[in-house]
PDB file of the backbone (N, CA, C, O) and the ligand in Angstrom, with CONECT records:
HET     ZN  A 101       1
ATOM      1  N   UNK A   1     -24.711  60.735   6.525  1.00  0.00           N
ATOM      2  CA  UNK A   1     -24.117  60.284   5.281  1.00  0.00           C
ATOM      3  C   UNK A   1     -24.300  61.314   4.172  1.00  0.00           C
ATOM      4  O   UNK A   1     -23.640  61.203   3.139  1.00  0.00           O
ATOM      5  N   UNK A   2     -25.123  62.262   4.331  1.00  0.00           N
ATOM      6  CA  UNK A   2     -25.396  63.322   3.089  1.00  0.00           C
ATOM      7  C   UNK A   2     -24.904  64.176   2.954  1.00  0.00           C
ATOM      8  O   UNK A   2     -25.441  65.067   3.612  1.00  0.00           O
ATOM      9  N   UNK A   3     -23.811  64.612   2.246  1.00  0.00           N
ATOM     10  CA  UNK A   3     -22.581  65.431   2.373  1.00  0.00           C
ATOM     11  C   UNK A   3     -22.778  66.991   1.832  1.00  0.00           C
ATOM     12  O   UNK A   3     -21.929  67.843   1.572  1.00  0.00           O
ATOM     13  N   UNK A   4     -24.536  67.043   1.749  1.00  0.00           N
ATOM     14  CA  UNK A   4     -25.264  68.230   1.084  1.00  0.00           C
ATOM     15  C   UNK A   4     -24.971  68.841   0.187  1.00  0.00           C
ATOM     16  O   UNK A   4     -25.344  69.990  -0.051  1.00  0.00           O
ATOM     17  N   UNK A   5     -24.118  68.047  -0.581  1.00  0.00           N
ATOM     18  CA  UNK A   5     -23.261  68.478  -2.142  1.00  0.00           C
ATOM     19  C   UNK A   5     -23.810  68.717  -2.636  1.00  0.00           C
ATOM     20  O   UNK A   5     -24.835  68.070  -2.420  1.00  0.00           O
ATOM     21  N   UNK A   6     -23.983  69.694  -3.730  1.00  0.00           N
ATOM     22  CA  UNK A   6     -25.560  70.254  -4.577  1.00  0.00           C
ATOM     23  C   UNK A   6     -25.206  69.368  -6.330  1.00  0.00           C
ATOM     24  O   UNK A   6     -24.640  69.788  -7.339  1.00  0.00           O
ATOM     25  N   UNK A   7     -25.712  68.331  -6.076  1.00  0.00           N
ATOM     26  CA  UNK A   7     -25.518  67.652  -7.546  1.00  0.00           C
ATOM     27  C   UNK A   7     -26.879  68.211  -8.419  1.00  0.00           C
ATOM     28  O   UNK A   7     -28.044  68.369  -8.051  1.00  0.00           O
ATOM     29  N   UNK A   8     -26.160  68.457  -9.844  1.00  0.00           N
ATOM     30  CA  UNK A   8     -27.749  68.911 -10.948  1.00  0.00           C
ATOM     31  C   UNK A   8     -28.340  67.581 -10.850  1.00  0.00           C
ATOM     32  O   UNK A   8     -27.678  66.558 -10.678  1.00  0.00           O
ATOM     33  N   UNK A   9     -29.532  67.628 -10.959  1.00  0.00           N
ATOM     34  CA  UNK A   9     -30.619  66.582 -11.256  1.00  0.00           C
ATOM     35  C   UNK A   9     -30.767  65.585 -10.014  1.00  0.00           C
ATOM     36  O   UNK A   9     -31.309  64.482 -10.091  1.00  0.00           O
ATOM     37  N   UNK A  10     -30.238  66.099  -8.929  1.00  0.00           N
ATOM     38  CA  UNK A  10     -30.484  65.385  -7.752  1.00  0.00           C
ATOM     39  C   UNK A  10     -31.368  65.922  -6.795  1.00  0.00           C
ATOM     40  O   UNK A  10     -31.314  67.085  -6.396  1.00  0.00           O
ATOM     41  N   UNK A  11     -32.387  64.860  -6.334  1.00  0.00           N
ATOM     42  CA  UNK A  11     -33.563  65.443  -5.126  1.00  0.00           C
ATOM     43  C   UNK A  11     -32.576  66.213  -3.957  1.00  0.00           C
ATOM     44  O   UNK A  11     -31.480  65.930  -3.473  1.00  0.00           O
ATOM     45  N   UNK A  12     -33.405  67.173  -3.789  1.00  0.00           N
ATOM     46  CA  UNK A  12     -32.832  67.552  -2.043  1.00  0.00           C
ATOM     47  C   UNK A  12     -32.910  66.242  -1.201  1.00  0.00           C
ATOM     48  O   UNK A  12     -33.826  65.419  -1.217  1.00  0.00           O
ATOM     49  N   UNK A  13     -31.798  66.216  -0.484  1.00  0.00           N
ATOM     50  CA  UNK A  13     -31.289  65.276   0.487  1.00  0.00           C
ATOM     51  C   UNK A  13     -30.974  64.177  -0.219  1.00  0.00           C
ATOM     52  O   UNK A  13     -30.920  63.115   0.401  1.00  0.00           O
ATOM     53  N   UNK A  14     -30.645  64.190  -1.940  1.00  0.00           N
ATOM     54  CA  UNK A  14     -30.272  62.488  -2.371  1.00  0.00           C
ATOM     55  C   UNK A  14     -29.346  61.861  -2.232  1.00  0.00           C
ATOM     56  O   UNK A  14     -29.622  61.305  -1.169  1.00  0.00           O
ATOM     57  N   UNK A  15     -28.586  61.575  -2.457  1.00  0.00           N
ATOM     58  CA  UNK A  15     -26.555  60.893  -2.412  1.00  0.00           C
ATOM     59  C   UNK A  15     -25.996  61.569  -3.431  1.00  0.00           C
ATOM     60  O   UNK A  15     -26.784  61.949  -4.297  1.00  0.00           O
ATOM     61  N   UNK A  16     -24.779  61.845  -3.581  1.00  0.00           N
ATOM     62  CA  UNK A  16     -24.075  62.195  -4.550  1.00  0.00           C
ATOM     63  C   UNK A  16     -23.520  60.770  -5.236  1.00  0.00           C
ATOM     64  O   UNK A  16     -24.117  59.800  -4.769  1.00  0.00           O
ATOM     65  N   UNK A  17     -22.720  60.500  -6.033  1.00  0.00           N
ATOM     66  CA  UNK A  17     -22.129  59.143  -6.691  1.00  0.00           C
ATOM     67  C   UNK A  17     -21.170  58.538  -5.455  1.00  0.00           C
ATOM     68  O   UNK A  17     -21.098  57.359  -5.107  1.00  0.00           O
ATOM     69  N   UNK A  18     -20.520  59.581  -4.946  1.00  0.00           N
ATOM     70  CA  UNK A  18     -19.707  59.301  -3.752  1.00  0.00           C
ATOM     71  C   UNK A  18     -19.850  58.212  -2.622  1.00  0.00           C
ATOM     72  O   UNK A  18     -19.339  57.137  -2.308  1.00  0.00           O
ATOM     73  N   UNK A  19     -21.231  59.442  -2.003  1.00  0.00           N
ATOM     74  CA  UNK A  19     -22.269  59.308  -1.105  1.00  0.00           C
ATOM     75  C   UNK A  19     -22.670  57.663  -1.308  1.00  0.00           C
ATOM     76  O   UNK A  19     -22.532  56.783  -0.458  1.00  0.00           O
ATOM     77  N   UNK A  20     -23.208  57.516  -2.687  1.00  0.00           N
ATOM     78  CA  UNK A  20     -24.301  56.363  -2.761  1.00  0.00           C
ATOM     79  C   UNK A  20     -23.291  55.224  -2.475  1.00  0.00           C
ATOM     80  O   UNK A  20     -23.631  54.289  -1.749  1.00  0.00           O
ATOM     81  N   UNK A  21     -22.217  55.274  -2.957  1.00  0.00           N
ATOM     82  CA  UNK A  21     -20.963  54.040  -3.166  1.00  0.00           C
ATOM     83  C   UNK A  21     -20.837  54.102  -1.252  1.00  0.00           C
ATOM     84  O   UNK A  21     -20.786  53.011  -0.684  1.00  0.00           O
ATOM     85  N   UNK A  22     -20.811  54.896  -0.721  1.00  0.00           N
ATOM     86  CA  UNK A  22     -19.744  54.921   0.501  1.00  0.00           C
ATOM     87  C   UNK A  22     -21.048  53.925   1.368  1.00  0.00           C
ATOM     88  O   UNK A  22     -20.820  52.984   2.129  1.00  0.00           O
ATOM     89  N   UNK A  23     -22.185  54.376   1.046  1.00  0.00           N
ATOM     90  CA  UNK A  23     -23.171  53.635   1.822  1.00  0.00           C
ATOM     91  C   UNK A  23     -23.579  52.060   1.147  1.00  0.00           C
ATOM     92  O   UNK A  23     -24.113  51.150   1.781  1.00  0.00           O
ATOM     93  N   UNK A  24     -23.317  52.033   0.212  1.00  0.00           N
ATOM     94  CA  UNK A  24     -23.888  50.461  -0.816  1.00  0.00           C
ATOM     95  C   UNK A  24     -22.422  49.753   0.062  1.00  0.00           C
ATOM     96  O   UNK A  24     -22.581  48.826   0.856  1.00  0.00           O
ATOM     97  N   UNK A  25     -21.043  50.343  -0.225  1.00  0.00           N
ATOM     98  CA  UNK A  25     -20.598  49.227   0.597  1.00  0.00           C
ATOM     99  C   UNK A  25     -20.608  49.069   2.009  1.00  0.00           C
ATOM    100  O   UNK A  25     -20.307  47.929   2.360  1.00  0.00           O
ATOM    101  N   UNK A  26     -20.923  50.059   3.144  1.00  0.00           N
ATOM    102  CA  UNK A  26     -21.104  49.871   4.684  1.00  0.00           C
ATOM    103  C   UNK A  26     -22.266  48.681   4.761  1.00  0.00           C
ATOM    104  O   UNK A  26     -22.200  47.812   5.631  1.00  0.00           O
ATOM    105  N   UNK A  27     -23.400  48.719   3.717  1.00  0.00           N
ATOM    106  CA  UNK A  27     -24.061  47.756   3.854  1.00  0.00           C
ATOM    107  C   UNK A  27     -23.746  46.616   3.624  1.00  0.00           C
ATOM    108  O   UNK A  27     -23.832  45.722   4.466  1.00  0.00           O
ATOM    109  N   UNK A  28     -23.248  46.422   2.222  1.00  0.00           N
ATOM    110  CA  UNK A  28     -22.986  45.128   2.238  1.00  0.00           C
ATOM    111  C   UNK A  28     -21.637  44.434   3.188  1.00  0.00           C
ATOM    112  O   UNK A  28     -21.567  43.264   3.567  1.00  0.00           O
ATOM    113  N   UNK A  29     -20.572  45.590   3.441  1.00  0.00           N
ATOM    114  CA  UNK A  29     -20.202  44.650   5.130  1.00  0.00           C
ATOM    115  C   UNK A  29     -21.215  44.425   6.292  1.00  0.00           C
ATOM    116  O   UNK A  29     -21.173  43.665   7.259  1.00  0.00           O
ATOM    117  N   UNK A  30     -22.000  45.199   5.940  1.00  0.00           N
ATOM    118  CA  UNK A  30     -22.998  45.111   7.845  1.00  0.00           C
ATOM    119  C   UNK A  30     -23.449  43.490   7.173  1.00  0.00           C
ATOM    120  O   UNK A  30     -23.271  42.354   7.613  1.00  0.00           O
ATOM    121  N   UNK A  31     -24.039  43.960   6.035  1.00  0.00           N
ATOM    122  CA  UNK A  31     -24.592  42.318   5.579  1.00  0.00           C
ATOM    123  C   UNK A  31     -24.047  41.331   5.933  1.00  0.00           C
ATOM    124  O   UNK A  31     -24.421  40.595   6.847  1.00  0.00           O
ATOM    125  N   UNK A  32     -22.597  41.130   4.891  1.00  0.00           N
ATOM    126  CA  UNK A  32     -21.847  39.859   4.848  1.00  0.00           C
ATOM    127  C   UNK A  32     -21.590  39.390   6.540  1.00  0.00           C
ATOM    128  O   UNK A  32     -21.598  38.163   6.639  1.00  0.00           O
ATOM    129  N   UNK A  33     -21.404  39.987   7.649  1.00  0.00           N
ATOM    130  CA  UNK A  33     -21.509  39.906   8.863  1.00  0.00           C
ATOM    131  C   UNK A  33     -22.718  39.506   9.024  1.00  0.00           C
ATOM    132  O   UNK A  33     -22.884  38.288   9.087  1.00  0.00           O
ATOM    133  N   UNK A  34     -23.758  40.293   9.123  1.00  0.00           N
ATOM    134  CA  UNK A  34     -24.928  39.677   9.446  1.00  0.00           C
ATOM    135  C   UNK A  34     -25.527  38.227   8.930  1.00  0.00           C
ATOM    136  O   UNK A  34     -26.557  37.785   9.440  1.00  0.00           O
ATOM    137  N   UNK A  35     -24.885  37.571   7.977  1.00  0.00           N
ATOM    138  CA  UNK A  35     -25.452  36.450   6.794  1.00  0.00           C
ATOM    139  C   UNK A  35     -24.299  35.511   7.770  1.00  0.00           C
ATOM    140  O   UNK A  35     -24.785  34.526   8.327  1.00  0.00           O
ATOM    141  N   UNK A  36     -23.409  35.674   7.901  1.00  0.00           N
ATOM    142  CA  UNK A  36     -22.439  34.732   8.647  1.00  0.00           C
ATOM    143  C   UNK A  36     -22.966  34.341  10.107  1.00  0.00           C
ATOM    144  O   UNK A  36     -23.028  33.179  10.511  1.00  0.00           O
ATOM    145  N   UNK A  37     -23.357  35.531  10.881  1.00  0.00           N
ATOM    146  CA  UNK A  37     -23.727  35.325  12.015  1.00  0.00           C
ATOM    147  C   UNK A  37     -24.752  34.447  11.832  1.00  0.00           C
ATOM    148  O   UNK A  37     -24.648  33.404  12.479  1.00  0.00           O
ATOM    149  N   UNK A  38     -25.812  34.579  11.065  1.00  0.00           N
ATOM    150  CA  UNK A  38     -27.295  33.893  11.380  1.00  0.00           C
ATOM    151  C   UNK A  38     -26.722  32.819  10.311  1.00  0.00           C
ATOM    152  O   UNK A  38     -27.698  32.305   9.766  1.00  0.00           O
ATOM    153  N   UNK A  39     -25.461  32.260   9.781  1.00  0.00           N
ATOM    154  CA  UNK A  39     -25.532  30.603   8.776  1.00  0.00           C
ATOM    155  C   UNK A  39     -24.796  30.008   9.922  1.00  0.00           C
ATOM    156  O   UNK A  39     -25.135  28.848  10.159  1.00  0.00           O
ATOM    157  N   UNK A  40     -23.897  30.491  10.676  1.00  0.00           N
ATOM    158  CA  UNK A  40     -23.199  29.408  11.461  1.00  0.00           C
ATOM    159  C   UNK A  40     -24.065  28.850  12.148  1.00  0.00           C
ATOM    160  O   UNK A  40     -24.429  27.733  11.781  1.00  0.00           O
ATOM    161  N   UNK A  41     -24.504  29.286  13.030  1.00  0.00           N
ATOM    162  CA  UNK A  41     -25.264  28.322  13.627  1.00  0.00           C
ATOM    163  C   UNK A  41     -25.929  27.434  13.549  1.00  0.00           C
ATOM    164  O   UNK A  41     -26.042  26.394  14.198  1.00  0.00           O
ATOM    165  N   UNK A  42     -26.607  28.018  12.361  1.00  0.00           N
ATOM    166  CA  UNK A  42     -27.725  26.913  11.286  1.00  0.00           C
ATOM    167  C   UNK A  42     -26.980  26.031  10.801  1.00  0.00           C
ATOM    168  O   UNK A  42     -27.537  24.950  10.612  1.00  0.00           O
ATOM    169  N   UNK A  43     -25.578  26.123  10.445  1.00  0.00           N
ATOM    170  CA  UNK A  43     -24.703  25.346   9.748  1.00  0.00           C
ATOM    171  C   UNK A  43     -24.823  24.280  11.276  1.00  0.00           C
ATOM    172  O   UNK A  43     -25.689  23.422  11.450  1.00  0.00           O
ATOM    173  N   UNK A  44     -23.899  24.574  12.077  1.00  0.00           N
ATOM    174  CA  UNK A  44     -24.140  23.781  12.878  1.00  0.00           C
ATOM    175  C   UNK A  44     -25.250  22.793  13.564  1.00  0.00           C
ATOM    176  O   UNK A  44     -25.100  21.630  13.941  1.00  0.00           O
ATOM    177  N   UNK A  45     -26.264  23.518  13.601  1.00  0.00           N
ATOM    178  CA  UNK A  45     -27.311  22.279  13.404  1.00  0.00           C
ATOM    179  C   UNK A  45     -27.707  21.552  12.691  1.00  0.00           C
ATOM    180  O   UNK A  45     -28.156  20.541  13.232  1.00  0.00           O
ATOM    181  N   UNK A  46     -27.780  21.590  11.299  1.00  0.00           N
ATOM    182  CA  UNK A  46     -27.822  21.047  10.302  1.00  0.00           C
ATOM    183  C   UNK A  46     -27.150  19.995  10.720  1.00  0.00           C
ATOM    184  O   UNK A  46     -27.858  19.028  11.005  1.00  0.00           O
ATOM    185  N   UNK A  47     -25.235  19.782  10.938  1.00  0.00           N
ATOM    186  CA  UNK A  47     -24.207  19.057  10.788  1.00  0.00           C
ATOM    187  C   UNK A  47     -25.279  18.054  11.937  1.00  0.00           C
ATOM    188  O   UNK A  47     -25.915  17.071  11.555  1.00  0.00           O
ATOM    189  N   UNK A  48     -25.277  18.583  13.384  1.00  0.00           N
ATOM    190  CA  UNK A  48     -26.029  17.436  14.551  1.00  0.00           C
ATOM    191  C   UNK A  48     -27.084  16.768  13.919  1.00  0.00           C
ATOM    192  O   UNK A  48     -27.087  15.570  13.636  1.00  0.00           O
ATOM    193  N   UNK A  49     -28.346  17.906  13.617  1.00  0.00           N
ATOM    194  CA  UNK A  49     -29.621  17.435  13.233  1.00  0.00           C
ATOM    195  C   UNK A  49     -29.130  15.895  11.934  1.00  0.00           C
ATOM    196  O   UNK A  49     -29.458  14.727  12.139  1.00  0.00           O
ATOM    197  N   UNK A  50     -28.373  16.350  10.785  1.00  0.00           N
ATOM    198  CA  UNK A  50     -28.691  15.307   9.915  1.00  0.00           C
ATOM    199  C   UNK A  50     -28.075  14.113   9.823  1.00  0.00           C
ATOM    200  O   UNK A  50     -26.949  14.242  10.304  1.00  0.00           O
ATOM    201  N   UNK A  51     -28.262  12.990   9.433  1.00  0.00           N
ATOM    202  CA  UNK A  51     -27.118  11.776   9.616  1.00  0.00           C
ATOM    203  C   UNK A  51     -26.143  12.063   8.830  1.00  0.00           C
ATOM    204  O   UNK A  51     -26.086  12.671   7.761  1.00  0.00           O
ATOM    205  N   UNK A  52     -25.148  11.401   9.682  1.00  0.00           N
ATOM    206  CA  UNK A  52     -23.365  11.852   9.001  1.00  0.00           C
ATOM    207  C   UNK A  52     -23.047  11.022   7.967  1.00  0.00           C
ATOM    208  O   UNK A  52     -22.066  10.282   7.892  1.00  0.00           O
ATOM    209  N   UNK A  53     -24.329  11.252   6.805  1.00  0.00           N
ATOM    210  CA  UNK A  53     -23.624  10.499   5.377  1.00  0.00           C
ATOM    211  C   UNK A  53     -23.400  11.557   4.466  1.00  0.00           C
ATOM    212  O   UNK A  53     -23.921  12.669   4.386  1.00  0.00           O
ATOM    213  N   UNK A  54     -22.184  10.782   3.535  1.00  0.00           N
ATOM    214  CA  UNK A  54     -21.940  12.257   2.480  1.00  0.00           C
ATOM    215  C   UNK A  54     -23.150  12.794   1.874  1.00  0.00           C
ATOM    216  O   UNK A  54     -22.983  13.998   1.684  1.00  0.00           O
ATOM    217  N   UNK A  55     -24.450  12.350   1.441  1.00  0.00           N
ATOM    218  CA  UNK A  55     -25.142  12.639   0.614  1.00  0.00           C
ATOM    219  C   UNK A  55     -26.071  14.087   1.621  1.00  0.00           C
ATOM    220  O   UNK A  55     -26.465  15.208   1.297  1.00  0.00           O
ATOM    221  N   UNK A  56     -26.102  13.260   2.953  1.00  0.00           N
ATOM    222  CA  UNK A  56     -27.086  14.454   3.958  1.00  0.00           C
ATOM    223  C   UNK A  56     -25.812  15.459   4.098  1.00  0.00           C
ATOM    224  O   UNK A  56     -26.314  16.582   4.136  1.00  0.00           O
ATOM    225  N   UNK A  57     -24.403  15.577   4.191  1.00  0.00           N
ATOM    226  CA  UNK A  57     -23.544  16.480   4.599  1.00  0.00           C
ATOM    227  C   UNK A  57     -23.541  17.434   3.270  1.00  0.00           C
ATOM    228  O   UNK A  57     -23.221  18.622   3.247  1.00  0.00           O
ATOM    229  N   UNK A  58     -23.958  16.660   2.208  1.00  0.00           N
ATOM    230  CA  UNK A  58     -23.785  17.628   1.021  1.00  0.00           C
ATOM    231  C   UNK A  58     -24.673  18.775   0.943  1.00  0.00           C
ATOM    232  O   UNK A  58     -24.493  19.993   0.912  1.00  0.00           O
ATOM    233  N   UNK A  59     -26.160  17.656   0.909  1.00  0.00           N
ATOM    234  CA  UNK A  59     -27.333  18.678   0.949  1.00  0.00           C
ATOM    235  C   UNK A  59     -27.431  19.307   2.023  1.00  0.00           C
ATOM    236  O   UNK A  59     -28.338  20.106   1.787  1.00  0.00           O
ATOM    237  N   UNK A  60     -26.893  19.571   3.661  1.00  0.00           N
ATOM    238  CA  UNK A  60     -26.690  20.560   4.156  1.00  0.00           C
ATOM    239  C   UNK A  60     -26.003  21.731   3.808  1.00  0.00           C
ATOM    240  O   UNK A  60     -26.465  22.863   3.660  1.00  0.00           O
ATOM    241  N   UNK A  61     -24.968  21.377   3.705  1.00  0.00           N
ATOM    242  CA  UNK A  61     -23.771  22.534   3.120  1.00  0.00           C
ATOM    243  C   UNK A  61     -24.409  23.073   2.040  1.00  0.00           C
ATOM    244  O   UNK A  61     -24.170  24.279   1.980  1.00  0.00           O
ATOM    245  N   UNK A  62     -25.328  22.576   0.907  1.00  0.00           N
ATOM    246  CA  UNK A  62     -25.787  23.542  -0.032  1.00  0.00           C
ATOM    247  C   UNK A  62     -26.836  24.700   0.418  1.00  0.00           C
ATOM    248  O   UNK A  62     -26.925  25.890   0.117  1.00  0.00           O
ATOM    249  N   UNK A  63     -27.620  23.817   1.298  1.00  0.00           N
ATOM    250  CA  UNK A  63     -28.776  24.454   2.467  1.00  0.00           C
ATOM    251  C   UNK A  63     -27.971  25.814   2.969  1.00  0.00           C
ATOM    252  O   UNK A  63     -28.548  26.899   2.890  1.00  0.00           O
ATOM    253  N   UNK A  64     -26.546  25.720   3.517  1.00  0.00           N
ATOM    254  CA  UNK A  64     -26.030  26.274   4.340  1.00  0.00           C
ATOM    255  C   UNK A  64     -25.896  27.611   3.125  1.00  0.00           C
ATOM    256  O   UNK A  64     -26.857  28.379   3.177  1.00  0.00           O
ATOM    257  N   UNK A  65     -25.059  27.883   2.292  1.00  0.00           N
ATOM    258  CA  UNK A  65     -25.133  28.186   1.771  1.00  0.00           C
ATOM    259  C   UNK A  65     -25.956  28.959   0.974  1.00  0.00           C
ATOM    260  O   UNK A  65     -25.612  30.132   0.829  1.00  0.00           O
ATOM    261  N   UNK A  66     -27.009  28.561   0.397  1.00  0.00           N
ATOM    262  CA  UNK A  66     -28.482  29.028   0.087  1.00  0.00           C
ATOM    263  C   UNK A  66     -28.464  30.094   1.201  1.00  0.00           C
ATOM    264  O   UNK A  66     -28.108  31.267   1.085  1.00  0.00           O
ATOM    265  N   UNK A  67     -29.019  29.316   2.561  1.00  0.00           N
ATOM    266  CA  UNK A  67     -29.270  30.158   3.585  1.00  0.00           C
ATOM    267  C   UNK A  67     -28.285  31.767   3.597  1.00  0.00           C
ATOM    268  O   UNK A  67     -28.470  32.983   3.643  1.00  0.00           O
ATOM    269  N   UNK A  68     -27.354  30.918   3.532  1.00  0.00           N
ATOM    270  CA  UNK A  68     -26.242  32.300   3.799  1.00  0.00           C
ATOM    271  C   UNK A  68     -26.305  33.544   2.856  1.00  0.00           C
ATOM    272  O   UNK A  68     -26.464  34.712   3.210  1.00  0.00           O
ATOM    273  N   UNK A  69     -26.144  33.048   1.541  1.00  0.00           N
ATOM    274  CA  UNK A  69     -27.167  34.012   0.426  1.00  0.00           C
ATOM    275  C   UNK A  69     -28.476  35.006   0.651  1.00  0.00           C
ATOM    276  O   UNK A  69     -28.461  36.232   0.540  1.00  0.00           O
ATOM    277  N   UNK A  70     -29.411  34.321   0.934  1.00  0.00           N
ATOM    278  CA  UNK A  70     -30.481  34.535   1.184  1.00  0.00           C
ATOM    279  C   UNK A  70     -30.603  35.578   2.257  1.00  0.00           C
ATOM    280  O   UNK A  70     -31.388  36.524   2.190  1.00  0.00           O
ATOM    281  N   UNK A  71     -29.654  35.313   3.399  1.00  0.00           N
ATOM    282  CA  UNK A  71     -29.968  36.388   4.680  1.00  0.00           C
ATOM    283  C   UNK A  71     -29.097  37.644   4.261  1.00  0.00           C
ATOM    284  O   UNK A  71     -29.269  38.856   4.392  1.00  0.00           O
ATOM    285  N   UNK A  72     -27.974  36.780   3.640  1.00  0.00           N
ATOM    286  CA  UNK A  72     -27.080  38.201   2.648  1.00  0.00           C
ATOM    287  C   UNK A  72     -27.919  39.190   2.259  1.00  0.00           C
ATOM    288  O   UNK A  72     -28.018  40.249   2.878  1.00  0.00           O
ATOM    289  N   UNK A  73     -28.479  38.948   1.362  1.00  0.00           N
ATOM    290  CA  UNK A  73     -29.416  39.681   0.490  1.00  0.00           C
ATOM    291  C   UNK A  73     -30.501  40.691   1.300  1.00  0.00           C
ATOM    292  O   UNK A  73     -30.811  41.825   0.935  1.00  0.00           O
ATOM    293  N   UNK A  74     -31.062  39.886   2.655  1.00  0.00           N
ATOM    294  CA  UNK A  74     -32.212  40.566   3.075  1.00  0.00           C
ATOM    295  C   UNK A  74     -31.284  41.686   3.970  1.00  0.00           C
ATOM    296  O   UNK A  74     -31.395  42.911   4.018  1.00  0.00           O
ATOM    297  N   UNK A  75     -30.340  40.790   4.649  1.00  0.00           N
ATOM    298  CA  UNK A  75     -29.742  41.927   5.597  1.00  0.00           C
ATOM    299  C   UNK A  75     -28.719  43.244   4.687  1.00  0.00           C
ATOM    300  O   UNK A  75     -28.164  44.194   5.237  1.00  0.00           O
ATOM    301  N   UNK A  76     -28.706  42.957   3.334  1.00  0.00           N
ATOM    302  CA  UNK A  76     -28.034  44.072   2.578  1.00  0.00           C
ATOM    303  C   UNK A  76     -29.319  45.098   2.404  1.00  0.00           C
ATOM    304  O   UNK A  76     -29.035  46.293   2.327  1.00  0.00           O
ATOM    305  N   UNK A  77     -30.619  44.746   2.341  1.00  0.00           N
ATOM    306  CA  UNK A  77     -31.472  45.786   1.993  1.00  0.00           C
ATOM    307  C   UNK A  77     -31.767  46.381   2.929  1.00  0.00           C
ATOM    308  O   UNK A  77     -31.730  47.610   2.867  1.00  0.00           O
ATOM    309  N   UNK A  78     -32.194  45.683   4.216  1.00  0.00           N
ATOM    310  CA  UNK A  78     -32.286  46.307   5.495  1.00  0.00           C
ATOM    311  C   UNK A  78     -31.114  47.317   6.263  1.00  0.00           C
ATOM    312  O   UNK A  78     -31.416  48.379   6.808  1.00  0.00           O
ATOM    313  N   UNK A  79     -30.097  46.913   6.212  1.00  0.00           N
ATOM    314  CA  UNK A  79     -29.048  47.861   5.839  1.00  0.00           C
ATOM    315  C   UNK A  79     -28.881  49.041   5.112  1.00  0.00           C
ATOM    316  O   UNK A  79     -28.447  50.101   5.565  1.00  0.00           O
ATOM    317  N   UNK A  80     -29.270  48.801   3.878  1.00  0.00           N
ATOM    318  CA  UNK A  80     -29.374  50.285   3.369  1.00  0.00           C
ATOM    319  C   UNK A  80     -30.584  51.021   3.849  1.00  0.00           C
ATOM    320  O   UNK A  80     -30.706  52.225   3.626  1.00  0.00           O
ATOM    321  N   UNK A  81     -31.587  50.251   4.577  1.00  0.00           N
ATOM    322  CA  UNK A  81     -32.480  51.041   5.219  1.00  0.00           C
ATOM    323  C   UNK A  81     -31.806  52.261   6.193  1.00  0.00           C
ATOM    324  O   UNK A  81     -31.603  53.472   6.108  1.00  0.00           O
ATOM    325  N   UNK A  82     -31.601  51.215   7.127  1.00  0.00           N
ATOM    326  CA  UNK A  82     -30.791  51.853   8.126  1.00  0.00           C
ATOM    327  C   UNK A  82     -30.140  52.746   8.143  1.00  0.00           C
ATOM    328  O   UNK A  82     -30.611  53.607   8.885  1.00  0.00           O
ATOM    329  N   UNK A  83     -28.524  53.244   7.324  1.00  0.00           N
ATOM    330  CA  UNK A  83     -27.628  53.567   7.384  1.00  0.00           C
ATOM    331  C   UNK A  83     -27.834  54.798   6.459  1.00  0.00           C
ATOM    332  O   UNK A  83     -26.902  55.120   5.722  1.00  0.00           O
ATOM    333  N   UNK A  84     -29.493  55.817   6.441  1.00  0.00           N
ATOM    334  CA  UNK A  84     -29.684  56.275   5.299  1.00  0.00           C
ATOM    335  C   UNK A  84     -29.040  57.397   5.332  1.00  0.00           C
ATOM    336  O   UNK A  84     -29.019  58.126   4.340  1.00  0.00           O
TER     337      UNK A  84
HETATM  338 ZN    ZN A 101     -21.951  63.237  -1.220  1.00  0.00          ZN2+
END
C-alpha cells in the first residue's frame, strides 16, 4: 500500500493523503462485511431463542443492531491493522 511518495513532514514508510484514504476505505468494506457476517447469525438466534412478541422482537433487533455496530467498529480497526 506505500506508494514511497516522498511527502514533507511525513515518517519514512507513512501514507501519503492518497495512500491513507485508499486504505481507511478497504477497511471499512472488509469491516462492513465482516459486522454482517458475525450479526446474521446472531440475528437469527435471537429471532428462535426469544418469544415471538413484539416487545422481545424489538429488543432483539436493537441487540442486533448494537451488535452489528459494535463488531463494525472492532473489525474496522483490526483491518486497518492488517492491510498496513
Ligand atoms: Zn501514497
Amino acid at each position: 500500500m506505500r506508494c514511497g511518495e516522498l511527502v514533507a513532514g511525513l515518517d519514512v514508510g507513512g501514507y501519503c493523503a492518497d495512500c491513507w484514504r485508499a486504505r481507511t476505505r478497504r477497511a471499512g468494506r472488509i469491516a462492513r462485511r465482516a459486522a454482517l457476517a458475525a450479526t446474521l447469525p446472531f440475528a437469527v438466534y435471537l429471532m428462535l431463542a426469544l418469544p415471538p412478541t413484539r416487545e422481545w422482537r424489538l429488543l432483539g433487533a436493537s441487540t442486533a443492531v448494537v451488535w452489528y455496530f459494535l463488531t463494525g467498529l472492532i473489525a474496522r480497526r483490526v483491518a486497518l491493522e492488517w492491510i498496513k
